[in-house]
N, C-alpha and C positions, 0 to 999 in steps of 0.2 A: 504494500500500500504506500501511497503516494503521502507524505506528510509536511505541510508548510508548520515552522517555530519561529513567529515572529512575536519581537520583542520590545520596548521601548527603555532603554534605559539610562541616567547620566552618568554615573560615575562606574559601570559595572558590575555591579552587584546581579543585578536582576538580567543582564546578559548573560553571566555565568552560568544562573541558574537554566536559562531557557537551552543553553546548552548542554547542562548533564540531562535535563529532558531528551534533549537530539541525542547525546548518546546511548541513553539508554535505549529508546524505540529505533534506533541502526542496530544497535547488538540484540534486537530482538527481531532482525530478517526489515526491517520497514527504510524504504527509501524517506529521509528526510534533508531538506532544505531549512539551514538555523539560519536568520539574516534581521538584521532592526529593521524596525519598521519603514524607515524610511527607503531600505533596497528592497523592501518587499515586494513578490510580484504579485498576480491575482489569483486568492484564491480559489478561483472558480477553476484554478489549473493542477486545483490538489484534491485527493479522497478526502482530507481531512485537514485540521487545524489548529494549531494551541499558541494564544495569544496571551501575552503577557505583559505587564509594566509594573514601575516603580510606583509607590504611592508616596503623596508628600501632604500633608496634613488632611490627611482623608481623603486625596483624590488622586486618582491616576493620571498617568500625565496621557493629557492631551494628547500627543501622538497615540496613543494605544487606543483612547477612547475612539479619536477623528477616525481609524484605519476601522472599528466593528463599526463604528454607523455609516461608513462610505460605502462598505463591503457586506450591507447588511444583506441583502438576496440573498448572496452568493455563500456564505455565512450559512445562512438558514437552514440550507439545503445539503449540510452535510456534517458530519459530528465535528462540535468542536468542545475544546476544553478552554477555560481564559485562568488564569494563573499573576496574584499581584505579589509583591515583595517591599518589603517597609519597617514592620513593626522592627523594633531593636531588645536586645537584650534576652535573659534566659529565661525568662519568667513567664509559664503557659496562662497565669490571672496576673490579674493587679491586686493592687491594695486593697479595690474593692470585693473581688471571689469575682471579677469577671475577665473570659476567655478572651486572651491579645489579639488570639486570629480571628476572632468571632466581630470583636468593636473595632478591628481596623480595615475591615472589606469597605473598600473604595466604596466612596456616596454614588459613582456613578454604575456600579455592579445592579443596582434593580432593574436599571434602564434597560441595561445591555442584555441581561438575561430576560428581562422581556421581548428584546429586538430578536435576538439569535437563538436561547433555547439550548445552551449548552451545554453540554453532561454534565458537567461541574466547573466550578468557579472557585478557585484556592488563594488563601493566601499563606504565605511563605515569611518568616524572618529573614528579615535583610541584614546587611553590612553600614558601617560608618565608619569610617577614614576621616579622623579632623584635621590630617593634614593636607587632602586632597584640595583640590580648587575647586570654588565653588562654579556652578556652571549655570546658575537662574540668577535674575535679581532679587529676589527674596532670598536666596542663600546667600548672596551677598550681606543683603543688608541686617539677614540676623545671625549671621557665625561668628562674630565675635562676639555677642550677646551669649547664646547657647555656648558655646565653645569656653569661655571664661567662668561660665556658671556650671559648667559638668551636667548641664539639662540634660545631653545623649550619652549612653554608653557609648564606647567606641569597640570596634570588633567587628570580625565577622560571625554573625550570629544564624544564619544559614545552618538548616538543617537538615544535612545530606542523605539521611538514612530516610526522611521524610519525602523528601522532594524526589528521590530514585522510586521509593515506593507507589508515589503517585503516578510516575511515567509508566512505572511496570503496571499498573491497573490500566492507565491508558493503550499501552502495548495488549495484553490483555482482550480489553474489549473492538481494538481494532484485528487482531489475528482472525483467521478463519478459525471456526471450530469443528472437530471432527468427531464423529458420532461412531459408537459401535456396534 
């Protein structure tokens, strides 16, 4: 099967990941195509789909949102999975007893899985590099703020054994299956 794994990401975190995705469903026999979004081609030229992006106070960036509602048809019409990367640190609740990956699904995640309908919708612990460069003007204008205050843990907080398992249920539900 044919697999597009597009991505949006700034600093590479959330490219990373959409690539142990590709790895995993190549070593599971599946032709796949990893590329950001912006070198993406048309989906309409893949079996299948897994979209993914970075979240930044609750929302996905732009690119990942703009490419599902361009590509909404073509989306529709074929399994996909959408995949975000964000929250920080090792801590599955907060202070309050509630679930990280559950309060940090992108605001724009109702929409999308309204438009396209897609087996699943993940989100993933990301990375924080304080000494990278910032690449938005709002990261600009609050990294030294956050950054002097210790607001972010810094690390890669990627959770590999997670994120392989999800590809392998994707791999999984896209193989043939053989009856006896």
């Amino acid at each position: 099967m044919r697999i597009m794994v597009t991505y949006a990401s700034r600093h590479g975190a959330t490219a990373g990941i959409a690539q142990r995705i590709a790895d995993v469903l190549a070593g599971q026999g599946h032709v796949v195509d990893c590329t950001p979004i912006a070198a993406a081609g048309d989906p309409a030229d893949y079996d299948a789909a897994i979209i993914g992006g970075a979240a930044y106070l609750a929302h996905w960036l732009k690119e990942a949102a703009g490419f599902v509602r361009r590509h909404r048809t073509a989306l529709a019409g074929r399994p996909v999975w959408l995949f975000s990367s964000g929250p920080l640190g090792t801590d599955a609740v907060d202070a309050d007893g509630v679930d990280v990956l559950a309060s940090t699904r992108p605001k724009e995640f109702p929409e999308l899985v309204e438009l396209i309908q897609p087996r699943d919708a993940a989100v993933f612990f990301g990375a924080y590099d304080p000494d990278a460069p910032p690449t938005a003007l709002l990261e600009r204008l609050t990294r030294p703020m956050v950054s002097s205050r210790g607001m972010l843990p810094s690390g890669d907080f990627r959770d590999w054994p997670a994120i392989e398992a999800w590809a392998r249920g994707i791999a999984d539900e896209l193989s043939p299956q053989t009856t006896a």
